[in-house]
N, CA, C and O atoms as a Tinker XYZ file with bonds, in Angstrom:
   216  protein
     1  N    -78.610000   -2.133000   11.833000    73     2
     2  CA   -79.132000   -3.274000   11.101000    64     1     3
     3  C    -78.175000   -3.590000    9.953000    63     2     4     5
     4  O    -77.597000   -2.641000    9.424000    81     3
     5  N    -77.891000   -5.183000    9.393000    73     3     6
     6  CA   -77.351000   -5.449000    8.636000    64     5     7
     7  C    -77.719000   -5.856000    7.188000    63     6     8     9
     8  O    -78.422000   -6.867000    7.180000    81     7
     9  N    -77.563000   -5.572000    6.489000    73     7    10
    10  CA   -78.029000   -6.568000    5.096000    64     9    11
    11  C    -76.920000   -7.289000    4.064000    63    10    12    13
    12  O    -75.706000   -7.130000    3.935000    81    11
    13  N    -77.773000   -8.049000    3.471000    73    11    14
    14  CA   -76.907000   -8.955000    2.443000    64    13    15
    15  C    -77.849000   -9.189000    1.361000    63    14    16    17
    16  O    -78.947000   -9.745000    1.390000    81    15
    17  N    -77.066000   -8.537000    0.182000    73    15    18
    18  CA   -77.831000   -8.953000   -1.015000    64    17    19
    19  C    -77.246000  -10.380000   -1.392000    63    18    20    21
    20  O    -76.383000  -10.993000   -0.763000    81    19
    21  N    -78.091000  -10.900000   -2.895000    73    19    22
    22  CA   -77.487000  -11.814000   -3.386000    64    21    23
    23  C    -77.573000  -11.711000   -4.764000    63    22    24    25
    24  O    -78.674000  -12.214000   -4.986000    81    23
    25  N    -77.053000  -11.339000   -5.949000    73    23    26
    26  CA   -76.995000  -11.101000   -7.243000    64    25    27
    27  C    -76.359000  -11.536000   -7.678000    63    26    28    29
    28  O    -75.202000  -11.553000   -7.258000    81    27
    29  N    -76.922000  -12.449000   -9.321000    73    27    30
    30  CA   -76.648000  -13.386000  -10.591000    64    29    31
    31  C    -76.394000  -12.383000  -11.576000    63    30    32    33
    32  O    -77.085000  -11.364000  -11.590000    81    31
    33  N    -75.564000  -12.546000  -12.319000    73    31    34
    34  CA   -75.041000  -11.752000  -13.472000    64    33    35
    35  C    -75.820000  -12.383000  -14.745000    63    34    36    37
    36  O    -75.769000  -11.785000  -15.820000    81    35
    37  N    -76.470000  -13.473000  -14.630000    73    35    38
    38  CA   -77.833000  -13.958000  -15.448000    64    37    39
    39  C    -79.526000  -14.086000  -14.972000    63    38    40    41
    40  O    -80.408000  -14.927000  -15.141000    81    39
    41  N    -79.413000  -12.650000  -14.233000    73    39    42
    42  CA   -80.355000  -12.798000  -13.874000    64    41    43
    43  C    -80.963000  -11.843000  -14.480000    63    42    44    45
    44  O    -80.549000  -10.686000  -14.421000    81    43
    45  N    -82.729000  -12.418000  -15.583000    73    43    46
    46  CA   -83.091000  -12.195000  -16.513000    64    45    47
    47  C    -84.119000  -10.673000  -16.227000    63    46    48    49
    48  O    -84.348000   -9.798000  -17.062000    81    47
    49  N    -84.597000  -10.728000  -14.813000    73    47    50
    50  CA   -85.429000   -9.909000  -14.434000    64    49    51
    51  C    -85.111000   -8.752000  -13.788000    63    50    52    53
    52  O    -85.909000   -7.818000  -13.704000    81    51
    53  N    -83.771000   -8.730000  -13.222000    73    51    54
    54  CA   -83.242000   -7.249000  -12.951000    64    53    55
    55  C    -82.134000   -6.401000  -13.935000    63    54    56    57
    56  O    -81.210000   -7.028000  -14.455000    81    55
    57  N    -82.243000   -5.363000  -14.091000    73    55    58
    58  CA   -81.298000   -4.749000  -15.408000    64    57    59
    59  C    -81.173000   -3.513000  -15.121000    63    58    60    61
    60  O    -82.023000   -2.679000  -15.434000    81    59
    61  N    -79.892000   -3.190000  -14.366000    73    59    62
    62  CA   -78.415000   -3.793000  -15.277000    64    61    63
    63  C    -78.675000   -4.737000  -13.624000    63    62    64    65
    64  O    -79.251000   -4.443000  -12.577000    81    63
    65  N    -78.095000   -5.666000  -13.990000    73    63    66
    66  CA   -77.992000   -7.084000  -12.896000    64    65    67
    67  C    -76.895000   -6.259000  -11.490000    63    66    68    69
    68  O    -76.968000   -6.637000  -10.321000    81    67
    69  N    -76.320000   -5.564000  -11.779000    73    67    70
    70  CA   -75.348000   -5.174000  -10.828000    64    69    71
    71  C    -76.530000   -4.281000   -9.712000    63    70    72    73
    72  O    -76.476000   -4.598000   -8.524000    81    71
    73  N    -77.266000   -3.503000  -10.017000    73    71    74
    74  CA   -78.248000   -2.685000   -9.479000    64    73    75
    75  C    -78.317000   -3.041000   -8.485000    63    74    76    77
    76  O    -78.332000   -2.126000   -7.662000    81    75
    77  N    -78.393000   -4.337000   -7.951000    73    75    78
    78  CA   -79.441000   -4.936000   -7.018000    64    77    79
    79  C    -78.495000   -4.562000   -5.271000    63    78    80    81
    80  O    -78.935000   -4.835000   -4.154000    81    79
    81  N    -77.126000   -3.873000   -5.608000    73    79    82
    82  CA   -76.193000   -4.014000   -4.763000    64    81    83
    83  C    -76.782000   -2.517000   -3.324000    63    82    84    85
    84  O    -77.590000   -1.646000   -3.650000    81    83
    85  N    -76.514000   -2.542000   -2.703000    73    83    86
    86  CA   -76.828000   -1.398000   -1.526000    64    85    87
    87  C    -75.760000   -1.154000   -1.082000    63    86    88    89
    88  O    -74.844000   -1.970000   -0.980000    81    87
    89  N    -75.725000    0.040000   -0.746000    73    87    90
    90  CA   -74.379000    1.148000   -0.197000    64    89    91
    91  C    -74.528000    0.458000    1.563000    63    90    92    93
    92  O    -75.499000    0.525000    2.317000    81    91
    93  N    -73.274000   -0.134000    1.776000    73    91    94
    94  CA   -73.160000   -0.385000    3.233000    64    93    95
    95  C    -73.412000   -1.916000    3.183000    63    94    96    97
    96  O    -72.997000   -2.464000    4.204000    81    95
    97  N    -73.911000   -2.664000    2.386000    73    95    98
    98  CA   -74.451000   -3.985000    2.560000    64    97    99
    99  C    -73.132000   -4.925000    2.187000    63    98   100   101
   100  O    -72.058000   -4.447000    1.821000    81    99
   101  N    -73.411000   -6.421000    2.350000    73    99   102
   102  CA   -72.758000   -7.286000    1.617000    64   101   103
   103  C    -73.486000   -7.596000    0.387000    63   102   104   105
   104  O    -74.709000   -7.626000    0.256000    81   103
   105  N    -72.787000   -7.774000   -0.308000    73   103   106
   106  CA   -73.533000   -7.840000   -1.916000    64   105   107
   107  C    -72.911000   -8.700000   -2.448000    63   106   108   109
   108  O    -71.934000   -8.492000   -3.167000    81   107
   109  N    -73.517000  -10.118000   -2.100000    73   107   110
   110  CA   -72.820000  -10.919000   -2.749000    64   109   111
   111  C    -72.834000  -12.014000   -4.110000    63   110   112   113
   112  O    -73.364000  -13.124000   -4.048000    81   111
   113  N    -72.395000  -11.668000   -4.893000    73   111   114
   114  CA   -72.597000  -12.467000   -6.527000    64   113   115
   115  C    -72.860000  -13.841000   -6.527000    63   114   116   117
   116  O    -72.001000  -14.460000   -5.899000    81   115
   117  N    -73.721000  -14.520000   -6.996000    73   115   118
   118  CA   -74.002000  -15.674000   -6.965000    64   117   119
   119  C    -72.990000  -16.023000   -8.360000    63   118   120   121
   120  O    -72.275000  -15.229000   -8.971000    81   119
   121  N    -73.232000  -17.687000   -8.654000    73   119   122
   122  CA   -72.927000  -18.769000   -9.727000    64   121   123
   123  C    -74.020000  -17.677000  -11.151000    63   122   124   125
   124  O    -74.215000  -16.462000  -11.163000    81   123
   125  N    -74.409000  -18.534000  -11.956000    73   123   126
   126  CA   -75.059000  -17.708000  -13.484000    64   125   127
   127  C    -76.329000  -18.369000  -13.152000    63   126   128   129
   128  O    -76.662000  -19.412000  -13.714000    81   127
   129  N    -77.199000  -17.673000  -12.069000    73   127   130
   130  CA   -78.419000  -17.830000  -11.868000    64   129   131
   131  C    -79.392000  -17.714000  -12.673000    63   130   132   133
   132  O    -78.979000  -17.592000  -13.826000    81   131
   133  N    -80.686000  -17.693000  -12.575000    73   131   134
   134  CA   -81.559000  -16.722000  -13.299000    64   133   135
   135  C    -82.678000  -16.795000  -12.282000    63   134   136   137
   136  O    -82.998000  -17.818000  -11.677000    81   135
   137  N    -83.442000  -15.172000  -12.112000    73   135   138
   138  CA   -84.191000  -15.113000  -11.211000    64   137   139
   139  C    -84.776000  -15.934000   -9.926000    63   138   140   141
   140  O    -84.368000  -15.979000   -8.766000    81   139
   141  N    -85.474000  -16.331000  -10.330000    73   139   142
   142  CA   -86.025000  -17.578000   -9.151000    64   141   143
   143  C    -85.734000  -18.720000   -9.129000    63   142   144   145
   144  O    -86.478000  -19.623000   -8.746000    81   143
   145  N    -84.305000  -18.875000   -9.648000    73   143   146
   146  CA   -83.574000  -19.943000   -9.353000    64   145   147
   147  C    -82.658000  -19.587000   -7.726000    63   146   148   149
   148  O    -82.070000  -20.298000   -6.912000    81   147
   149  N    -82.950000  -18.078000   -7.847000    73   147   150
   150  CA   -82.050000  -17.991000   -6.272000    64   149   151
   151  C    -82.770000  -18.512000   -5.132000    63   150   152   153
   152  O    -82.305000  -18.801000   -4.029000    81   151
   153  N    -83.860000  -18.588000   -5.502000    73   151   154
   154  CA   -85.006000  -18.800000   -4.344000    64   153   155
   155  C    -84.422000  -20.917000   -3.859000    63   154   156   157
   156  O    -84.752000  -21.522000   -2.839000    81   155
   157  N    -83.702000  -21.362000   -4.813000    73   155   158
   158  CA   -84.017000  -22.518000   -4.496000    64   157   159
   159  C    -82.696000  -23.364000   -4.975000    63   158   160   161
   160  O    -82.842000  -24.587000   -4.970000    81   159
   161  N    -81.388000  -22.837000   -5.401000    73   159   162
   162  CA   -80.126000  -23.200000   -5.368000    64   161   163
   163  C    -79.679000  -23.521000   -3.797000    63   162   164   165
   164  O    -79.762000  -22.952000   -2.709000    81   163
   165  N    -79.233000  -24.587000   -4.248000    73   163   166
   166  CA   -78.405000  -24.767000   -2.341000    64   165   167
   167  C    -77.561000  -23.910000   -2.221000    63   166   168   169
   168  O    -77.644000  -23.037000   -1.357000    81   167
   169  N    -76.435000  -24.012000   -3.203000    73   167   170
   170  CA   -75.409000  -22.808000   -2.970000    64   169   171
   171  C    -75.662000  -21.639000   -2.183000    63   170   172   173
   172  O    -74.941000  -21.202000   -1.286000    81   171
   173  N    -77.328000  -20.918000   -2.814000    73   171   174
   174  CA   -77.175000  -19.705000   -1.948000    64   173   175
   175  C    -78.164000  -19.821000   -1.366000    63   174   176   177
   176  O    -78.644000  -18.713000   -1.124000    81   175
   177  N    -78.901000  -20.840000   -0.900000    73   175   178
   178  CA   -79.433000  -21.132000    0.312000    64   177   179
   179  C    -77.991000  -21.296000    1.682000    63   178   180   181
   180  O    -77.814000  -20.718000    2.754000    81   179
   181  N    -77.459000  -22.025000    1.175000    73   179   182
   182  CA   -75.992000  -22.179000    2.388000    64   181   183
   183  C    -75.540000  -20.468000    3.062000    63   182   184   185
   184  O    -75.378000  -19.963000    4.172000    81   183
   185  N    -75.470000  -19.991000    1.473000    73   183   186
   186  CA   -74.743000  -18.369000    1.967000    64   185   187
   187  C    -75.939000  -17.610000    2.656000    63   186   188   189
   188  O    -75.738000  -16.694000    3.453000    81   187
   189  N    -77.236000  -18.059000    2.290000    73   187   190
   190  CA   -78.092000  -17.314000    3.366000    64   189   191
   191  C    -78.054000  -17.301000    4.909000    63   190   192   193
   192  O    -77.932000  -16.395000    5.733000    81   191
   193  N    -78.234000  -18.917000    5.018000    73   191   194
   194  CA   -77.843000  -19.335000    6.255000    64   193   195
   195  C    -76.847000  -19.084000    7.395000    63   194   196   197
   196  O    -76.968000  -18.957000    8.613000    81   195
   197  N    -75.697000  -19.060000    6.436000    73   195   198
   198  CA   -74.350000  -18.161000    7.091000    64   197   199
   199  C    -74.348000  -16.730000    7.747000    63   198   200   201
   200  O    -74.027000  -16.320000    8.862000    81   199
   201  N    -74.948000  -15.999000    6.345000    73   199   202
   202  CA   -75.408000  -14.409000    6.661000    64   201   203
   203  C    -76.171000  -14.539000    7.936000    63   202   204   205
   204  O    -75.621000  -14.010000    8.902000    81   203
   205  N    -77.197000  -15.065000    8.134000    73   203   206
   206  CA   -78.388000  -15.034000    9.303000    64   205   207
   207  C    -77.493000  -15.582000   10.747000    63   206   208   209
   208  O    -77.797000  -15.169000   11.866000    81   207
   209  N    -76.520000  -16.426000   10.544000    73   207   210
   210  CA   -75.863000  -16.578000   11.437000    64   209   211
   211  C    -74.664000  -15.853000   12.105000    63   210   212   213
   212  O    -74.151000  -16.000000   13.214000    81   211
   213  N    -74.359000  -14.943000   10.969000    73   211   214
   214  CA   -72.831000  -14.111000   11.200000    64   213   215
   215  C    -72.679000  -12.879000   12.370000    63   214   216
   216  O    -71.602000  -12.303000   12.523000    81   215
């Protein structure tokens, strides 16, 4: 099985913001998000899409 994170370096609700990364995964840094703004940026709606397709 594969995974892909997605982590904001302004993101207000996880600390330290880097945490969110997994051993083996893609972990990939967003723009200067903040929490549940990831839920609804196109940007990483696009990179989701990609991941699910790769």
């Amino acid at each position: 099985m594969r995974y892909t994170t997605f982590w904001s370096a302004c993101d207000e609700q996880i600390a330290p913001t880097g945490s969110t990364g997994l051993a083996g995964a893609v972990n990939l840094q967003t723009d200067c998000l903040k929490h549940n703004a990831l839920l609804t940026d196109p940007a990483v709606q696009a990179r989701v899409r990609a991941a699910l397709t790769a």
